[in-house]
C-alpha positions in Angstrom: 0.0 0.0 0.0 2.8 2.2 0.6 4.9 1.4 -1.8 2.6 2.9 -4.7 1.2 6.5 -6.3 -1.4 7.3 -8.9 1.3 10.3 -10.0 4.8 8.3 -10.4 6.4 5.4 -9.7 9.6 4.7 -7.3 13.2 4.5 -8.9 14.8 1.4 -8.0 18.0 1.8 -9.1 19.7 4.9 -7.8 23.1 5.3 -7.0 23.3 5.2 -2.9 24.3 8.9 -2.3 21.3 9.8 -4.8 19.2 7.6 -2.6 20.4 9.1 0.8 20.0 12.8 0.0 16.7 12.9 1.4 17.5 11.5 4.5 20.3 14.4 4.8 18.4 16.9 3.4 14.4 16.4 4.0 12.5 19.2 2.9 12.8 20.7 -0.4 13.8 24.2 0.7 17.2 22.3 2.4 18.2 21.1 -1.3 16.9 24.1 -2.8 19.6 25.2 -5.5 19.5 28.6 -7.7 19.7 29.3 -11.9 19.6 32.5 -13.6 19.3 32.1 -17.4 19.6 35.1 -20.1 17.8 34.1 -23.2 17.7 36.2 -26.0 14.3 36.6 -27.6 14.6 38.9 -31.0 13.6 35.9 -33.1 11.0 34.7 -31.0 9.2 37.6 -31.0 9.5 37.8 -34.9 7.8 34.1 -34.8 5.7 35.0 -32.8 4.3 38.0 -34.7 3.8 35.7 -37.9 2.4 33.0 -35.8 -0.4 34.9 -34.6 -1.0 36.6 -38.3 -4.7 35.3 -39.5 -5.7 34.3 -35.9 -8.1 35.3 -33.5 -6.6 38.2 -31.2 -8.0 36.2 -28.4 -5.8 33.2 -29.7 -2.8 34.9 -30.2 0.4 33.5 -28.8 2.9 35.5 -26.5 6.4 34.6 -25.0 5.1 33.2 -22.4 3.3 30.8 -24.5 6.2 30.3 -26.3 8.3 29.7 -23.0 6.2 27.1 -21.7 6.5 25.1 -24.8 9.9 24.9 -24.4 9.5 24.5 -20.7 7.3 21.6 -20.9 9.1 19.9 -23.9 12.3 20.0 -21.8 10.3 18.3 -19.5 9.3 14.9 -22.1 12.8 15.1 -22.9 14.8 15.1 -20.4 12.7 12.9 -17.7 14.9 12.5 -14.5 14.3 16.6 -13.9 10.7 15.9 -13.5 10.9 14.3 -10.6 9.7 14.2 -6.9 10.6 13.3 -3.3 7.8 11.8 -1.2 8.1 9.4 2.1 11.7 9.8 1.8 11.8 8.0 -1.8 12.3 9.4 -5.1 9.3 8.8 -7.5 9.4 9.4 -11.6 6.3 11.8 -12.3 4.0 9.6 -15.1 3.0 12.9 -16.5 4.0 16.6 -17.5 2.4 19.3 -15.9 2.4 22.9 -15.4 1.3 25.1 -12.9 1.2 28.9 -13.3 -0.9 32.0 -12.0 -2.6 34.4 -13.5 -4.0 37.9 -12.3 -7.8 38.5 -12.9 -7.4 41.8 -13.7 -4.0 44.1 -13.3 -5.8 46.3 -11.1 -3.9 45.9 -7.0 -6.4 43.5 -4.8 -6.9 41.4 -8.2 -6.9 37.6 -6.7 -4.4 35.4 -8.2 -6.0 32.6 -10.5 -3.6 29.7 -10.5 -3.7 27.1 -13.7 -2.3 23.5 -14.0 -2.6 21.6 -17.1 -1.4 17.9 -18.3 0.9 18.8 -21.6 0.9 15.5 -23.7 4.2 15.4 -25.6 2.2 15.0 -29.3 0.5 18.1 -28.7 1.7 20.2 -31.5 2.2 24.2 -30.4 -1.4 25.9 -31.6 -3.2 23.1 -29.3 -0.8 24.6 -26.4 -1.6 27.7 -27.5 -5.3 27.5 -27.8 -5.3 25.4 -24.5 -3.8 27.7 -22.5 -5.5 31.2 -23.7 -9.5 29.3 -23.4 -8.2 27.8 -19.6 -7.5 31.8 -18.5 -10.3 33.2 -19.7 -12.4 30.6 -18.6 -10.5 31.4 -14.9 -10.5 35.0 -15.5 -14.6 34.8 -16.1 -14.9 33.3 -12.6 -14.0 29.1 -13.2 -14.3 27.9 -9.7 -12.1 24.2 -9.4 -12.3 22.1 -7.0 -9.3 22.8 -5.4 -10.9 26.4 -5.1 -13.7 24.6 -3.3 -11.6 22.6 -0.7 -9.4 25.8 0.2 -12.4 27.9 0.7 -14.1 25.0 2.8 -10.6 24.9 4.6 -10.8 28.5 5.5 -14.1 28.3 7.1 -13.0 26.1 10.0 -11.1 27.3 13.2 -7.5 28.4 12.7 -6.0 25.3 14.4 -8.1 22.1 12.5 -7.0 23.8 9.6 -3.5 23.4 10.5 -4.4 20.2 11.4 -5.8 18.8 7.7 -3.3 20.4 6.2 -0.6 18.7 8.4 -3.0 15.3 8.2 -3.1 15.6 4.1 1.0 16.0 3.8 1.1 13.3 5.9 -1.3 10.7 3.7 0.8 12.6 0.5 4.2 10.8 2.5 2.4 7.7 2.7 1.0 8.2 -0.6 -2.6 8.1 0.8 -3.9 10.5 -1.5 -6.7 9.8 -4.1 -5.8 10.4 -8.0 -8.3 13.0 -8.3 -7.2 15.2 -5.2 -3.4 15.1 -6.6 -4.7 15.8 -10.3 -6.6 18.6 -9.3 -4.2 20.3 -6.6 -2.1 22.9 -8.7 1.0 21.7 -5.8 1.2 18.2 -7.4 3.1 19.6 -11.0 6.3 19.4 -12.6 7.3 22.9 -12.2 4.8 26.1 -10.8 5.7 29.4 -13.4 5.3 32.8 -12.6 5.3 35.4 -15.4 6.0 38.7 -13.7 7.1 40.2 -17.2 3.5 40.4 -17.9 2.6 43.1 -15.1 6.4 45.0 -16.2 8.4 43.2 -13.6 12.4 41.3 -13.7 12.6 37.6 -12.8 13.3 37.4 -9.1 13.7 34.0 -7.1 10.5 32.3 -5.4 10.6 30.1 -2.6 10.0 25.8 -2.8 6.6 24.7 -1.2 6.8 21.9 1.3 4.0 20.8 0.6 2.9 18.8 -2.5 5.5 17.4 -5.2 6.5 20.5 -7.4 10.5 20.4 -7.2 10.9 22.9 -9.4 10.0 26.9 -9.5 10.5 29.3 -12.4 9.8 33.3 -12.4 10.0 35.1 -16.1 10.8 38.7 -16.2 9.8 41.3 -18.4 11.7 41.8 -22.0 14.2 44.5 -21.7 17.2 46.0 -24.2 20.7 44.3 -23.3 23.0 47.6 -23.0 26.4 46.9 -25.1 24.6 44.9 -28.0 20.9 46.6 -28.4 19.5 42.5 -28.3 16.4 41.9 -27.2 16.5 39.9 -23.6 14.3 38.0 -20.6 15.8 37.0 -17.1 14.5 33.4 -16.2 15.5 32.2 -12.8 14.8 29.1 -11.5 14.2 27.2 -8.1 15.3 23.6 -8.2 15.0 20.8 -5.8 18.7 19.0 -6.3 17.3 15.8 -4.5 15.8 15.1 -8.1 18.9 14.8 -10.1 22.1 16.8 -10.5 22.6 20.1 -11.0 24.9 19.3 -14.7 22.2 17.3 -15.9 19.3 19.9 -14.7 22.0 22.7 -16.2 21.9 21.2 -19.7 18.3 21.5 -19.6 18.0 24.9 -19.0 20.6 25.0 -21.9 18.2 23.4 -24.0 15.2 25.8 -23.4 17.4 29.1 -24.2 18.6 26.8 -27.4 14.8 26.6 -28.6 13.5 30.0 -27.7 16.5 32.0 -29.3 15.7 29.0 -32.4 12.0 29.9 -32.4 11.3 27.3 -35.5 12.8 24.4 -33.9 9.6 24.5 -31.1 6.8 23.5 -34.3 
């Protein structure tokens, strides 16, 4: 019973210091390593400008779009970075997924609208594209999931028993209790959470690890800005990454691989 997840299954054969880390290091924020990564995005935003010619202007692809679809591809490709720790046991994530947030409105007090999605690897970029820009609007409009509905039941009970479910459900997500549907529907239980703060005019900054959940990986994209000694068009993406997962050369060369396909715009069709 213990031994099992409806989101991954246990690696077996791990080297013994890969094996141990969690013992040494058991929450995510005491492995947490930081990556900055300067990608230059002239030709992507070219592609995208003849991407979106002839399509609906509510359809229409950004960077951000265009990010994730590296992002997620990176993700099919190289498989050991998506990854998890749970119970003390490294587990191999059976899916891709992607968390990010999005404000209702840019106005200060907007609530934060957070949006996971299941990226197939045969989805071909205009599904992505399409996929994403219906799911905002449809949580923009006022889409109420049911992980909506279980935090606001959570925040009608006293202070202390909600401290106490929440500290009961990470426990049954250690013993790897939890139902299918709660894990598919919590946006804590993804690959990687994303936070576009170039869309409200802001530079990448670092974010924090959560403890709870499975997402060993967080990534914050800044706002496009003018590189001073070459006039090139630039974004800041820094990362979060739980090292527990795999090591930092192997999760370098992935990063390596998303600024290779952004700056090579084509290559992401």
């Amino acid at each position: 019973m213990f031994g099992k997840r409806p989101d991954g299954h246990q690696i077996k054969d791990l080297s013994r210091m890969r094996a141990f880390m969690p013992f040494v290091s058991p929450r995510r924020n005491d492995a947490n390593v930081l990556f900055t990564t300067e990608i230059e995005v002239d030709d992507a935003l070219g592609f995208i400008e003849r991407f979106n010619e002839g399509r609906d202007p509510e359809r229409h692809m950004t960077l951000f779009h265009l990010y994730l679809r590296a992002l997620t591809r990176v993700f099919h490709e190289r498989p050991s970075v998506n990854r998890f720790v749970a119970g003390g046991r490294l587990w191999q994530r059976n899916h891709v997924a992607v968390t990010f947030a999005a404000k209702q409105s840019l106005e200060d007090g907007s609530p934060l609208k957070t949006v996971k999605r299941f990226v197939p690897e045969d989805e071909s970029l205009a599904e992505m594209v399409d996929s994403i820009t219906g799911r905002i609007k449809k949580r923009r409009s006022g889409e109420v999931t049911q992980s909506d509905k279980e935090i606001n039941l959570a925040m009608l009970l006293p202070v202390t028993l909600t401290r106490i479910v929440v500290w009961l459900l990470d426990r049954a997500n250690h013993f790897h209790l939890l139902p299918k549907k709660m894990i598919d529907e919590d946006p804590l239980f993804t690959s990687i959470f994303v936070a576009n703060l170039g869309s409200v005019g802001l530079d990448a900054g670092y974010h924090h690890l959560w403890e709870y959940g499975t997402c060993s990986h967080f990534a914050v994209v800044g706002k496009v800005h003018t590189r001073p000694h070459d006039g090139k068009q630039i974004i800041h993406v820094k990362y979060n990454y739980d090292e527990r997962v795999e090591d930092g050369l192997y999760a370098a060369k992935a990063l390596g691989m998303i600024k290779e396909w952004i700056e090579k715009p084509e290559s992401l069709l």
